[in-house]
N, C-alpha and C positions, 0 to 999 in steps of 0.2 A: 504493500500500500504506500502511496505515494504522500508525505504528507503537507496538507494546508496551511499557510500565513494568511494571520489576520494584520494589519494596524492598526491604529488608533486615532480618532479625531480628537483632538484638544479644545473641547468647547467651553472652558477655563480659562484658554488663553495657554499662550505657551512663550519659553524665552531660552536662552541660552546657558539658562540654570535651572531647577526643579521647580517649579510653580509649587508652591506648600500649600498643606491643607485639604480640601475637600471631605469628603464621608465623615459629616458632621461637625466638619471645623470649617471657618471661615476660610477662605482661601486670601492668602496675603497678597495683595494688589500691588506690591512693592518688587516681589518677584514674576510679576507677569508684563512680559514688555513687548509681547504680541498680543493684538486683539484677535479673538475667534470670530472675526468676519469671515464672510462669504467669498472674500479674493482669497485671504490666507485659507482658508482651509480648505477652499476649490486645488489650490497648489498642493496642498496635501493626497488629496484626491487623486490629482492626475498624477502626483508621485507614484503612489501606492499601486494603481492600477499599470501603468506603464511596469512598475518594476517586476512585476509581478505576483502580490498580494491579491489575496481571493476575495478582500473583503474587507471592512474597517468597522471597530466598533465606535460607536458612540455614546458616553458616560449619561448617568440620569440621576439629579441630586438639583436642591436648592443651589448648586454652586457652581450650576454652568446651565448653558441653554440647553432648550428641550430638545428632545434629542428626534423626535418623531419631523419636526418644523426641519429642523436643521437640516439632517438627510433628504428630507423633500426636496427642497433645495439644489443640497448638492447632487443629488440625483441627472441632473438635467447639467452639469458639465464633467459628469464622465458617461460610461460607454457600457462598460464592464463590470467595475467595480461594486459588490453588494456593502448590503449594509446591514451590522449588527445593530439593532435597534435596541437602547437601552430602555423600560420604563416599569415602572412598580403596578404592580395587577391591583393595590388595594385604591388606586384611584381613578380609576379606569373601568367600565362597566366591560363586563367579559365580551359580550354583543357586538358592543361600540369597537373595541379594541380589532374585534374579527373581521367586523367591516373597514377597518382602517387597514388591517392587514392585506386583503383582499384589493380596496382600492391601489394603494403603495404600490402592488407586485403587479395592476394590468398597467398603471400609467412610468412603473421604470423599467419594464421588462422583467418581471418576475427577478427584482435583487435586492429584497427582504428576509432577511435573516431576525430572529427575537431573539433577545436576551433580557429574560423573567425575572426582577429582583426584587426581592420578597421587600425589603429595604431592613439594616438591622439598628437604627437608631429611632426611638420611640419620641425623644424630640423633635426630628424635623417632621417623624411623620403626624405627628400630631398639626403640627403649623399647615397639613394639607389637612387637616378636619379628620385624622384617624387616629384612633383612642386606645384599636386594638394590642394587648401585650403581643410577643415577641411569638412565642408556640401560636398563638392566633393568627397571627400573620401567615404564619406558613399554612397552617388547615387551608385558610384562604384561598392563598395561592393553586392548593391542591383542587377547590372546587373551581376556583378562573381557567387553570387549565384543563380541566375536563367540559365544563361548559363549550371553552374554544374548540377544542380537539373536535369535539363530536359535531359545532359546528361546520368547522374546517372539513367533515366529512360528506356536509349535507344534510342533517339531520332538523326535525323540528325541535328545537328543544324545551323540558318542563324541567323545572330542575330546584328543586328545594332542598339549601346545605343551612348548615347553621352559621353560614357566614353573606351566602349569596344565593338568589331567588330569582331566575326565571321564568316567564310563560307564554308559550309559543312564539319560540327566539327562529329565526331560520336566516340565513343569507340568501340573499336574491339573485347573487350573484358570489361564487366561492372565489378563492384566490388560488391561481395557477404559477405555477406550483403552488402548494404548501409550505408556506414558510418553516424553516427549522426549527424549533425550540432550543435555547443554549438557557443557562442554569449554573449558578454558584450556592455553595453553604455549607457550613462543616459541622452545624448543628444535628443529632441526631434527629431532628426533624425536617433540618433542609433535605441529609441526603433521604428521606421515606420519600418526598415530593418530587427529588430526581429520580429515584428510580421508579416509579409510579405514573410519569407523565411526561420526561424531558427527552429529548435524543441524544445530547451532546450535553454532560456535566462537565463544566468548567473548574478549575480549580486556583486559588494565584500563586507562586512561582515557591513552593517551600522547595529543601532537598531531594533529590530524587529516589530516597529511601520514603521520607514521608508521604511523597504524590503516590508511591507505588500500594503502601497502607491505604490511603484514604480511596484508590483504587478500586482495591480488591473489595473493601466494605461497598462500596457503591453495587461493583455489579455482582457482588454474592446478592443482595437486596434486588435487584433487579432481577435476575433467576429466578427469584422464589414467586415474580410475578410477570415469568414468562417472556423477558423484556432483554434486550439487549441496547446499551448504550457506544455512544463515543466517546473519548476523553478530549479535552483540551485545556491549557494553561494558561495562565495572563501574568506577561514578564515582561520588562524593560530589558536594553540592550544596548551595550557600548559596546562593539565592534570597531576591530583599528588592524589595520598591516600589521602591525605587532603588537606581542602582549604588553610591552613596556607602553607605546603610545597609548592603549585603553584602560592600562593602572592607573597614567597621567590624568587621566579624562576624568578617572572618580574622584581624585586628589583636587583637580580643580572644582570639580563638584560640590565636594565637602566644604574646600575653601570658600564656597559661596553661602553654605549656610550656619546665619547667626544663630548665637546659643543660645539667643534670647525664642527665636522662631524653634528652633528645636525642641527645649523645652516646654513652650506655647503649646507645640502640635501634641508631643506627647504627652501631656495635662488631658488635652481635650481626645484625642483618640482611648486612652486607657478608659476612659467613661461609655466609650462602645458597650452596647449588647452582641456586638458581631464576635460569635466564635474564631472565625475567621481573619478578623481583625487583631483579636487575641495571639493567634498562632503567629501572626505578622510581625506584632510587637514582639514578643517572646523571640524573635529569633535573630533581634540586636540589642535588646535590653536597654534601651536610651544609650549604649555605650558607640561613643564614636570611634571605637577601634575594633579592630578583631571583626570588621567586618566581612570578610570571605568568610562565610559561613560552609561554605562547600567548593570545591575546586571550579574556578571561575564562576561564580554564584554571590554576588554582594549585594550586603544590604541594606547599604546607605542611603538608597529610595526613600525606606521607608522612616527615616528620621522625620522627616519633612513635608512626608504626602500618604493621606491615608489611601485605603486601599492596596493595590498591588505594591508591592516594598520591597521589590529584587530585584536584580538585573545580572544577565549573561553579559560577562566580563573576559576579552579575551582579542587573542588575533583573530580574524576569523574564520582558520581550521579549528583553534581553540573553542569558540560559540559552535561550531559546526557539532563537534564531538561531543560538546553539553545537550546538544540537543538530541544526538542520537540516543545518550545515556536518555534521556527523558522519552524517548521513543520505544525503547527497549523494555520498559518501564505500563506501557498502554499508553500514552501522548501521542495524537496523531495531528492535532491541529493548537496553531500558535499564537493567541495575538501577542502583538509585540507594541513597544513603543520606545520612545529614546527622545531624550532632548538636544538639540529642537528637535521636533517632530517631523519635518520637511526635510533638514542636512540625517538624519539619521538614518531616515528613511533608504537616503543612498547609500551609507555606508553598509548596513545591510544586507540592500537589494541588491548592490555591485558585488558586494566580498561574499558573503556567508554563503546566498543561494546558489549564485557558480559550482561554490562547494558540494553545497549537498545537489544538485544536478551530477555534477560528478559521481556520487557514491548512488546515483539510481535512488535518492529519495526525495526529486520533488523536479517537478516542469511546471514551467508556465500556464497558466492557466489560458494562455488567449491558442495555444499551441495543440495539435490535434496529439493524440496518443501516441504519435508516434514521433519520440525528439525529434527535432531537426541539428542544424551545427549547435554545438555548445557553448553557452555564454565565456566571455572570456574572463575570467575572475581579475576584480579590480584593483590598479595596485595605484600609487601612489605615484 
């Protein structure tokens, strides 16, 4: 199996240092020195889709634009390139959502991808008028995606949960293709909801001893209801000609962020309900050293930015061979991202993917099945 990149839309804004903050903290306006307009992130786009990434996700929080408007958007100046749609099922009527999914996929060509997130902070979701605790959240999510599913099927639907109530829901018109389900959560209840509903569990970027745990829990839980999943990750990337230039790159990194902001984020992230966020933290302990946490694996991300808080660190045979390790592992698909989001993009799409083309694990998506000449790996 061949496997898939995703990127990353920065609808936060992005700079040439780590934009802080997000998934429940304020994002510091001080470290963002691009705006996520419609021209910057169009260049993002046609980056991504040119290099040859399958698809871009798009984030969904108080702390960046919506992610559904946005993609619309940028739909109409690329070609190719899909879109991981970021947004939370508990504010969103299941129906409404199906018909938006359906509409999205006849007017860009069928390149809607969803990415279902239960959300795990109980303060902003209240700021959207939702009161539900944390386990409630996910039941939720469990009856939104089954609502969808069976509409997604064609079905009428009657449907009474103890969190969400339809009667005679149908679409009038379905969405062609079926858009994919994608799904994070490390809560004993997120993974019941993956494997009971998702295609693709997501996971963000731990070691590849722990992705391969959190793994096998997922799909033993899906067996037992018949189901088979796909895996994928969400990890930042510093790629460089050599390993010495992309140590530099995290060094400069660090050097950009104040102790006053590091501090700030990690006050306001440790008050998460996210398991997941949990895990994230734990595996730099506010300490700003010791950060390879695993060979080419750092994770000084997560000082300063909630959510995903790693990054593949290396030459780019070095990120090549991380990735296989996480391939070898059940990882078959990637998003990535790296700051800036635009210059990164190419270091990347020029260095890594060459690589792994060469080792038979991954072609172009605009490319029929059968390679053609091979990309020429980019050097300096």
């Amino acid at each position: 199996m061949t496997l898939t990149f995703h990127w990353f839309l920065p609808t936060q804004g992005d700079s040439r240092g780590i934009v802080s903050g997000g998934h429940g903290v304020d994002i510091d306006s001080a470290t963002r020195t691009r705006q996520a307009d419609v021209g910057y992130l169009g260049q993002i786009v046609r980056a991504a889709e040119q290099l040859g990434f399958a698809g871009a996700l798009t984030p969904t929080g108080a702390w960046c634009e919506d992610a559904w408007l946005t993609t619309a958007m940028l739909s109409s100046v690329s070609e190719r390139l899909k879109f991981l749609v970021a947004f939370r099922p508990g504010l969103l009527s299941p129906t409404l959502a199906a018909q938006m999914s359906a509409t999205f996929q006849r007017l860009s060509g069928g390149r809607l991808m969803l990415n279902v997130v239960t959300g795990g902070e109980s303060h902003e979701q209240r700021t959207h008028g939702d009161f539900l605790d944390k386990d409630a959240r996910y039941a939720r999510t469990g009856e939104f995606l089954e609502i969808t599913h069976r509409l997604f099927r064609g079905e009428t639907v009657d449907f009474t949960g103890e969190h969400l109530r339809v009667a005679d829901a149908r679409l009038h018109r379905r969405p062609d293709p079926v858009p994919p389900v994608y799904f994070g959560g490390s809560s004993p209840a997120a993974l019941e909801v993956a494997a009971r509903h998702v295609d693709t569990y997501l996971t963000w970027g731990e070691p590849p001893a722990a992705v391969a745990e959190k793994i096998g829990r997922v799909r033993a839980l899906a067996e037992a209801y018949g189901r088979e999943l796909t895996f994928g990750i969400r990890l930042h990337v510093i790629a460089r000609d050599t390993a010495e230039e992309a140590w530099a790159e995290t060094e400069r990194l660090l050097s950009g962020m104040a102790p006053e902001t590091v501090a700030n984020v990690q006050a306001g992230l440790a008050r998460s309900e996210s398991e997941g966020q949990r895990r994230m933290l734990a595996l730099h302990g506010g300490r700003t050293d010791r950060l390879e946490i695993h060979p080419h694996l750092w994770a000084g991300v997560g000082l300063v930015r909630g959510g995903a808080g790693t990054a593949l660190v290396g030459s780019h045979r070095e990120v090549a061979d991380l990735i296989e390790e996480y391939h070898r592992v059940g990882i078959t698909e990637f998003v990535l991202s790296g700051y800036p989001h635009l210059e990164e993009a190419y270091w990347f799409g020029e260095g890594v993917l060459p690589v792994l083309r060469e080792r038979g694990l991954w072609r172009h998506p605009a490319e029929p099945a059968a390679a053609s000449e091979p990309l020429v790996p980019f050097t300096s």
